[in-house]
N, C-alpha and C positions, 0 to 999 in steps of 0.2 A: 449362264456361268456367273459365279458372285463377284464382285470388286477384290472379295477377301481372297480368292483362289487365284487372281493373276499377281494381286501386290501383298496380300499376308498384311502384319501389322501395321504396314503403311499404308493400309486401305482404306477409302471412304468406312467402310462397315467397321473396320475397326474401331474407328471413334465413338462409333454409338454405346461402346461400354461404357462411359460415366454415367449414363442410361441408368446401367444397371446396379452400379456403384449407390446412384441416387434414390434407387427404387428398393433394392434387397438389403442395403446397408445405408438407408439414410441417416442414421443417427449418428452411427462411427465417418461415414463419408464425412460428415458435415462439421464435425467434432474436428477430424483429423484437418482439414482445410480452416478450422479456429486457431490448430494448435501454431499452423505454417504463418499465419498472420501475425501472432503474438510473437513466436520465432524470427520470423523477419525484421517484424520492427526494433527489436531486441537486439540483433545485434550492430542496428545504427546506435546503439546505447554505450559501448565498447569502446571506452578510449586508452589507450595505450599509453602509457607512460614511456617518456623517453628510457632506451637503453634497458627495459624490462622484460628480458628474457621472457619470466613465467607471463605475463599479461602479452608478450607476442604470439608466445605458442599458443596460448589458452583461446586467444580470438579466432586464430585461422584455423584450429581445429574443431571451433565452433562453428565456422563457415564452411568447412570443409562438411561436418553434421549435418547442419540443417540441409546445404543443399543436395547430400546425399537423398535426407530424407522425403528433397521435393522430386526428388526423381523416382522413388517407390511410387508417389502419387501419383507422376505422371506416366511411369508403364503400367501401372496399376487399373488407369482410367481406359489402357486400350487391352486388359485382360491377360496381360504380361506376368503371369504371377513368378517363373519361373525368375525371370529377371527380376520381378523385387525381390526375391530370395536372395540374389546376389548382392544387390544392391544393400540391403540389410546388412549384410552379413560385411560388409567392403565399410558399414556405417561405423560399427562397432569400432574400427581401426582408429579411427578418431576419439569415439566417446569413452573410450576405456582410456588413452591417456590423457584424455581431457579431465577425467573425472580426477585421476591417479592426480596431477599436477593441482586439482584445486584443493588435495586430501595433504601433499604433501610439495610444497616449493620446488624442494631439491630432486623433484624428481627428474623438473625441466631441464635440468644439466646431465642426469643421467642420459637423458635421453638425447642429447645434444652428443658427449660422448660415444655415443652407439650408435649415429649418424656417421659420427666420421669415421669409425669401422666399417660401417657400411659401405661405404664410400670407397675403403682404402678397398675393401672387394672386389667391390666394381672397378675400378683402375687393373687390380690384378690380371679380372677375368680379361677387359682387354688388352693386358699386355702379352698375356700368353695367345691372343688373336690374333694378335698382329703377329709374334715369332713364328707362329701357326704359317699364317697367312702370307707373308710378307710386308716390311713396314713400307706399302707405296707411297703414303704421305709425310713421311719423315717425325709419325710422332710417336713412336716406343722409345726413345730417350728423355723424350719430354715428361712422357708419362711415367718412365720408370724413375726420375729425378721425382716429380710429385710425389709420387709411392713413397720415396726413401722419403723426402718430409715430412709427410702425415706420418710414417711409421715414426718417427723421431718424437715429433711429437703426442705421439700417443702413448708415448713409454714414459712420458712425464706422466701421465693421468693415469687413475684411479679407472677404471670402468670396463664394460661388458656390451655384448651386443643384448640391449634388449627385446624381446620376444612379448608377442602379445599378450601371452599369457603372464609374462614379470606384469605388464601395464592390468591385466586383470583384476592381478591380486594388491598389485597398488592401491586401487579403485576399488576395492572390496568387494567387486562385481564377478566372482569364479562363478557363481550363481548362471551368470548368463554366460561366461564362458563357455561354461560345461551343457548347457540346454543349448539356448538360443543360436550361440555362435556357431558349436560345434554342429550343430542340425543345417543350421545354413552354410556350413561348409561341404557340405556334401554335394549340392548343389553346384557351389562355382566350381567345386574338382571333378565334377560330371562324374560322378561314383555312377555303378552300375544299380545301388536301388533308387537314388535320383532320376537316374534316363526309363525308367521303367513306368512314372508317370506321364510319359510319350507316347503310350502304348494304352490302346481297347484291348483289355482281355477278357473275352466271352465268360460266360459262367463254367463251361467246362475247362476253363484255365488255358484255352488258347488264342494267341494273337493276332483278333480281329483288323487292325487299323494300325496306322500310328497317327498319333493327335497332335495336335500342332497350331490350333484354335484357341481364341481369349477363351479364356476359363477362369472364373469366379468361386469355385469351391473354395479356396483361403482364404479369399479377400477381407472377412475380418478379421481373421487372428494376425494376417502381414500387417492392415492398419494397426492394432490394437499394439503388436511391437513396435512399429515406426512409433506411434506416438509414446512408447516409456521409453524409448532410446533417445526421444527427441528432451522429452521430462529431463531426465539425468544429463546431457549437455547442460540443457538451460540451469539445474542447479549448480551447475560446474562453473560454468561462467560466470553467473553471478554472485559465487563465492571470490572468485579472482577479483572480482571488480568492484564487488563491495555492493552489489545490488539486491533487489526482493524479487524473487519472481515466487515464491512461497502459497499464496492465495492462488495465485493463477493455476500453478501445477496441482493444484492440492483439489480446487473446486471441477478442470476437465480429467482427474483422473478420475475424479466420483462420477460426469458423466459418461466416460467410456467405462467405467463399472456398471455402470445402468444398462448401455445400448450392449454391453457384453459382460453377463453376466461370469462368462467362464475364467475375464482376464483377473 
């Protein structure tokens, strides 16, 4: 009996897929693991200005990015492809209004805005839990006093809840919206043609197995996304901050144009 059959991805056997990372994809492997170094040390580069909104937001959704992006790598290394799907697609939520806010200042207050609607939601949903429920810890006044506030002040402001798709088109990025995003989202909402790559089906169209093993069939075209979702942070960033990452991005997407010709 294998290690992989009693513990699954947390099994000795499991790790040996950087293995194969190194062996079927050493060039994008190795490339993708340049991109994470240059990304790392980049956003020790990052300094904030006091009381600057757009350079607060810009940084943590930079860090929110990258280390999105180091976690594709590291499900990636134990054959985890379905989860870097997620993980991808979960990246995006950052870099589309990272990019939005380095295209356009003001966006960092929309989106500030559409937090606190968010917010005031989330308070609502629990306050009708608790009349639900019963308040046993005495806080549905407390909370419906909050509500009444934020709703107060949110009838002074201008604004919307914004939706990924608003941060998309901010970011001039519908392109990957509409491909990338929308593709991996099938994935985290476990659609029924998503779960059907769980499944051996015989050549006469019946279901042999269900699969449930590292598998390597995407493994370059996930790297080859992670790394232009990681590009487009780093151009964001260092539009906010006044920095060059121009050569760097310019010269490894000509090498993952090489190791993949198709990206």
């Amino acid at each position: 009996m294998s290690d992989f059959t009693t513990q699954g991805f947390l099994s000795d056997d499991a790790r040996n897929g950087v293995k194969r990372l190194e062996t079927d994809f050493s060039a994008l492997w190795a490339e993708a693991r340049v991109v994470n170094e240059f990304a790392q040390a980049f956003q020790y580069q990052l300094e904030i200005h006091k009381r600057s909104l757009v350079e607060m937001l810009a940084a943590v959704m930079y860090a929110r990015a990258l280390s999105t992006y180091q976690g594709v790598l590291v499900v990636l290394e134990r054959g985890m492809e379905q989860q870097a799907k997620m993980l991808l697609r979960c990246g995006f939520e950052s870099v589309f209004p990272l990019v939005a806010i380095s295209k356009d200042a003001g966006f960092a207050e929309k989106l500030l805005v559409s937090e606190e609607l968010e917010r005031l939601k989330g308070l609502n949903k629990l306050i009708r839990y608790w009349e639900r429920s019963g308040d046993k810890d005495g806080q549905l006044e407390d909370a419906r006093a909050l509500a009444a506030e934020l709703k107060g002040q949110l009838a002074k402001v201008d604004g919307k809840k914004m939706s990924i798709v608003d941060a998309a088109e901010a970011a001039g990025l519908v392109d990957w919206y509409d491909t990338a995003y929308s593709f991996l989202s099938n994935t985290v909402h476990s659609s029924i043609r998503s779960l059907e790559e769980h499944l051996h089906i015989g050549t006469d169209g019946d279901v042999e197995a269900v699969k449930n093993e590292p598998s390597f069939e995407e493994a370059g075209k996930l790297l080859v996304t992670g790394m232009e979702s990681m590009f487009h942070a780093l151009r964001a960033a260092a539009e906010v901050f006044g920095k060059d990452v121009g050569e760097f991005v310019e010269r490894s997407s000509e090498r993952v144009r090489e190791a993949h010709p198709a990206s």
